[in-house]
C-alpha positions as CSV (number, residue, x, y, z in Angstrom):
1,X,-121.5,42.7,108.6
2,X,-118.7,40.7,108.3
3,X,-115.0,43.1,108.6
4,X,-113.5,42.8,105.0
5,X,-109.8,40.5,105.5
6,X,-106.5,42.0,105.8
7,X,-104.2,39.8,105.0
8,X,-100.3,40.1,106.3
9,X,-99.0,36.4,105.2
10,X,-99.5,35.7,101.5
11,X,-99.8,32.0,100.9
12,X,-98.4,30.7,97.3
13,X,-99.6,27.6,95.3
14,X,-96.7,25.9,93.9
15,X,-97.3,23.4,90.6
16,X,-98.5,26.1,87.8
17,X,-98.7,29.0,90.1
18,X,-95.2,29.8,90.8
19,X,-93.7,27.6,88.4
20,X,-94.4,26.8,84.6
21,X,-95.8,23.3,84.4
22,X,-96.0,23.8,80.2
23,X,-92.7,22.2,80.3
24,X,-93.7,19.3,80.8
25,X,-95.8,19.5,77.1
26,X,-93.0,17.7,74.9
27,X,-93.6,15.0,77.2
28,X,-96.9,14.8,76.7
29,X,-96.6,15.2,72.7
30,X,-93.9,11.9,72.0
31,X,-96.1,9.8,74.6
32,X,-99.4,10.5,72.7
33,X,-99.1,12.4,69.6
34,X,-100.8,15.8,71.5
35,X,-99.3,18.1,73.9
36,X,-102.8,19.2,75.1
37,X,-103.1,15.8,76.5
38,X,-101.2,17.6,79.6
39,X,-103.6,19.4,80.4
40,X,-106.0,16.7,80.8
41,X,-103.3,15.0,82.7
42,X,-102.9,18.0,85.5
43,X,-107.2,18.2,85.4
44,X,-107.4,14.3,86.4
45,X,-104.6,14.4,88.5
46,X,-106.4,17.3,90.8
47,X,-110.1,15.8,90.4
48,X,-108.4,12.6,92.1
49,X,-106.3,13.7,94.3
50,X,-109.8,15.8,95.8
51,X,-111.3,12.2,95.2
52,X,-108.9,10.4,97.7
53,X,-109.1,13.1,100.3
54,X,-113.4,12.6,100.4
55,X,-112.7,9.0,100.3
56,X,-110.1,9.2,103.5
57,X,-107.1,8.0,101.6
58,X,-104.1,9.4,101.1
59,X,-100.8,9.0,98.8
60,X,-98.4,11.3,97.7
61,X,-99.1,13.3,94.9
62,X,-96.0,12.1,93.0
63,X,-97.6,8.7,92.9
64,X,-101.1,9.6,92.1
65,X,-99.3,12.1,89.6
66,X,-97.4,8.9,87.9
67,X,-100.8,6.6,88.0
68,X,-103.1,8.7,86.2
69,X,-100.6,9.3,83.7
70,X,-100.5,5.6,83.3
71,X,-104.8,5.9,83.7
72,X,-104.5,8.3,80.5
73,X,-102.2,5.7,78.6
74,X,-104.9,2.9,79.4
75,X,-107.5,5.2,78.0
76,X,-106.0,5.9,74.6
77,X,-104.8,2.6,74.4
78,X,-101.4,3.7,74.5
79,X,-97.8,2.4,76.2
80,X,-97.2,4.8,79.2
81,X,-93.3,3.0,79.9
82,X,-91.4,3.5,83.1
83,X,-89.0,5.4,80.9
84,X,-91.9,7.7,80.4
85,X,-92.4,7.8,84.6
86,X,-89.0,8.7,85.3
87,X,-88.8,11.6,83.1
88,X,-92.3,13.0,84.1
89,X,-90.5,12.8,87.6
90,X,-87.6,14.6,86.6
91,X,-89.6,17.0,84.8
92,X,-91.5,17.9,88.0
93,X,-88.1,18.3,89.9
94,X,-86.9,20.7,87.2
95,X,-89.8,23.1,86.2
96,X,-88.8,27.2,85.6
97,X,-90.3,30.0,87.2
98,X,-92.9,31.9,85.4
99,X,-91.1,35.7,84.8
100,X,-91.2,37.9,87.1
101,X,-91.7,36.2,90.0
102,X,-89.0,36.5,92.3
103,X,-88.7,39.9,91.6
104,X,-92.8,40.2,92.8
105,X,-91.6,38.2,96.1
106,X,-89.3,41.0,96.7
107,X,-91.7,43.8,96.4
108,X,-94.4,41.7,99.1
109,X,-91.4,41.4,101.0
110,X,-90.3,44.8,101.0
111,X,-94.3,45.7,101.5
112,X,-94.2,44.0,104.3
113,X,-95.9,40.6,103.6
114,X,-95.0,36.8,104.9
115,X,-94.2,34.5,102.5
116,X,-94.7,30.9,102.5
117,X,-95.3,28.2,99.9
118,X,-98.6,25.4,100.4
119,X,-98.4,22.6,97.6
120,X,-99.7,19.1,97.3
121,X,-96.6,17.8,96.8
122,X,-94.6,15.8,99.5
123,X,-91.6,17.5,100.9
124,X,-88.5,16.9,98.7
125,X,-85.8,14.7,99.9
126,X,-83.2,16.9,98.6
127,X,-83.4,20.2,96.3
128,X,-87.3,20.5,95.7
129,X,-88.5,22.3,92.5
130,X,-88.6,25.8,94.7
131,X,-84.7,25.1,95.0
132,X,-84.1,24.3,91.2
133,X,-86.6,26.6,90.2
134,X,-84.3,29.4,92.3
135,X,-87.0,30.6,94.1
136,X,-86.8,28.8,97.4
137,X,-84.9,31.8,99.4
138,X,-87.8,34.2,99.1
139,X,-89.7,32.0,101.3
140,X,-90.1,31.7,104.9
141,X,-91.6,28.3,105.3
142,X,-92.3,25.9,102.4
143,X,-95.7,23.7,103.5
144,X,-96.9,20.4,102.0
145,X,-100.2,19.1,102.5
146,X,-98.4,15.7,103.7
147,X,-98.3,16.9,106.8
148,X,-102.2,16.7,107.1
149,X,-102.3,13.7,104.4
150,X,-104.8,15.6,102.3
151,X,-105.1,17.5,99.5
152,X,-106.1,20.8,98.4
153,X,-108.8,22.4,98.6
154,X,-109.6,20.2,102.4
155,X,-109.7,23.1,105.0
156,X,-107.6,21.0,107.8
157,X,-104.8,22.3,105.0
158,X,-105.3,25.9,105.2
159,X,-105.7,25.9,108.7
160,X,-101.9,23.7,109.7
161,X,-100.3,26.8,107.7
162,X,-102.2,29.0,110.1
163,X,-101.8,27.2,113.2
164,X,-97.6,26.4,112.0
165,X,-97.6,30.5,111.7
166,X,-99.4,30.8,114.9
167,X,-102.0,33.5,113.1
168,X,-105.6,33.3,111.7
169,X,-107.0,32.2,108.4
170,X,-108.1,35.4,108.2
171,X,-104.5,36.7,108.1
172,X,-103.8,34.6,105.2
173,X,-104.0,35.2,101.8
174,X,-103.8,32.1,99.3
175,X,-102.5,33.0,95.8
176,X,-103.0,29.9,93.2
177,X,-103.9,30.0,89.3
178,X,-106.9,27.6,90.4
179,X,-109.9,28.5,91.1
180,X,-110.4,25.2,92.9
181,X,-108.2,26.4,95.6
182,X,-109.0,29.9,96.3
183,X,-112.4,28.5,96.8
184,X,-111.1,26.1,99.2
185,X,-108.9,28.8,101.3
186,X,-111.7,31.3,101.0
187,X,-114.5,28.9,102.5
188,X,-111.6,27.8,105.4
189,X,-112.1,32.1,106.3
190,X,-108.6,33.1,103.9
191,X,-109.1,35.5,101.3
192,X,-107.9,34.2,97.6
193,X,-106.0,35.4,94.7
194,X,-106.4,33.9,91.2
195,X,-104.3,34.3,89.0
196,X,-105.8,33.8,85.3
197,X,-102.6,32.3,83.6
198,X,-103.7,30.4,80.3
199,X,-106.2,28.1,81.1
200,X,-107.5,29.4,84.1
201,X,-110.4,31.7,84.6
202,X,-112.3,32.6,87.3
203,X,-116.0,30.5,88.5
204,X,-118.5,32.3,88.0
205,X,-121.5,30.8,90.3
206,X,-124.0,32.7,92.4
207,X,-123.4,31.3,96.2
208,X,-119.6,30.4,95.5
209,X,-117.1,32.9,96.7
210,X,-115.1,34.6,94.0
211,X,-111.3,35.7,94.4
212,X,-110.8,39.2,96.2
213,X,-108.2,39.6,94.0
214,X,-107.7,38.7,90.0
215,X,-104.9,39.0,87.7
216,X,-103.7,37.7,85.0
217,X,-99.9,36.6,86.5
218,X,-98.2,36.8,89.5
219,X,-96.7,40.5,89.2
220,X,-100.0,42.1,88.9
221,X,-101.4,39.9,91.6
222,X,-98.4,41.3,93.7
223,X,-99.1,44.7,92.5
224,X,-103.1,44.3,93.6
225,X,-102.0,42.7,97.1
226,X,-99.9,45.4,97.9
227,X,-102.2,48.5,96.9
228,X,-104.6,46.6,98.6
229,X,-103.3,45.3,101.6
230,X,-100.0,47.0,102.0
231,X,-100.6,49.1,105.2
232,X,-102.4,46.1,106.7
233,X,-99.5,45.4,109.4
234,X,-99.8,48.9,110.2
235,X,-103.7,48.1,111.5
């Protein structure tokens, strides 16, 4: 029987995880008449960026993230301008926290957990949203799948963070509010948290892995981690 996981680094999702990507909705409303449009936006964006990795191409997520927004424009038959680009830009710079966040990192912290980020996004050339977001100091390494050049869920991810932390996927737990991608880090040997944050749920499929752990935002996820795994480092 396989020895259940006991996790001592906690690996964070980024976009919609950590931070709240509904800011970007007003956007989304004065472009198309429909702020629900962003949502099928961020569920395009993902299916192709998982599209370019089986296909053994890569670009960074920023410019897929601007080109299916110009996809969606095509679509509806409506003008997607570079005024419209820019500020989608800026609005993925500039994206708050969700509450209660960084007072959840301090608890792992203080529980005795690693912390690092993992997101699809390229490394920032200056502040990154972590930074802007306030949330950057809680972390001991920040990770972007660029390093790999491909995207989430492909298991050559999960495993640089491991190898760049010189420990095993086993010791790694990947928090995300996608389902997608604690699938991914559960198949790579992780174990996953989901959290269920409005328009997330977890996949319910006989033969796919579900989360060890579910909540419904990041403090209870911390909360279950730590109850759960606290004393691992002590094993």
């Amino acid at each position: 029987m396989k020895a259940p996981l006991r996790p001592t680094v906690i690996v964070f999702d980024v976009n919609e995880t950590l931070i709240d990507i509904t800011t970007l909705e007003p956007l989304f409303e004065r472009t198309f008449g429909d702020a629900g449009v962003m949502r099928e936006w961020f569920a395009q964006l993902i299916l192709y960026s998982e599209a370019v990795t089986l296909s053994g191409i890569y670009v960074p997520f920023g410019e897929l993230a601007a080109g299916v927004f110009r996809m969606i424009g095509d679509i509806r038959q409506m003008h997607v301008g570079e005024t419209d680009i820019a500020e989608m830009r800026t609005l993925l710079q500039n994206m708050p926290p969700h509450a209660g966040v960084a007072q959840a990192m301090i608890r792992l912290k203080k529980a005795g957990f690693r912390l690092v980020t993992l997101t699809n996004s390229p490394p920032s050339k200056g502040l990154g949203p972590l930074d802007q977001a306030g949330l950057a100091g809680h972390f001991e390494q920040m990770f972007s799948v660029d390093a790999v050049r491909k995207f989430k869920p492909a298991s050559e991810v999960y495993q640089m963070v491991a190898d760049a932390l010189e420990v095993e996927l086993a010791d790694m737990c990947l928090v995300a509010a996608h389902a997608w991608d604690t699938l991914g880090a559960q198949a790579a040997g992780c174990a996953g948290a989901l959290v269920t944050l409005p328009g997330n749920a977890v996949l319910h499929v006989p033969g796919i892995p579900e989360p060890d752990i579910v909540a419904r935002d990041i403090p209870s996820v911390a909360d279950k981690i730590i109850r759960q795994w606290g004393n691992a480092r002590d094993n």
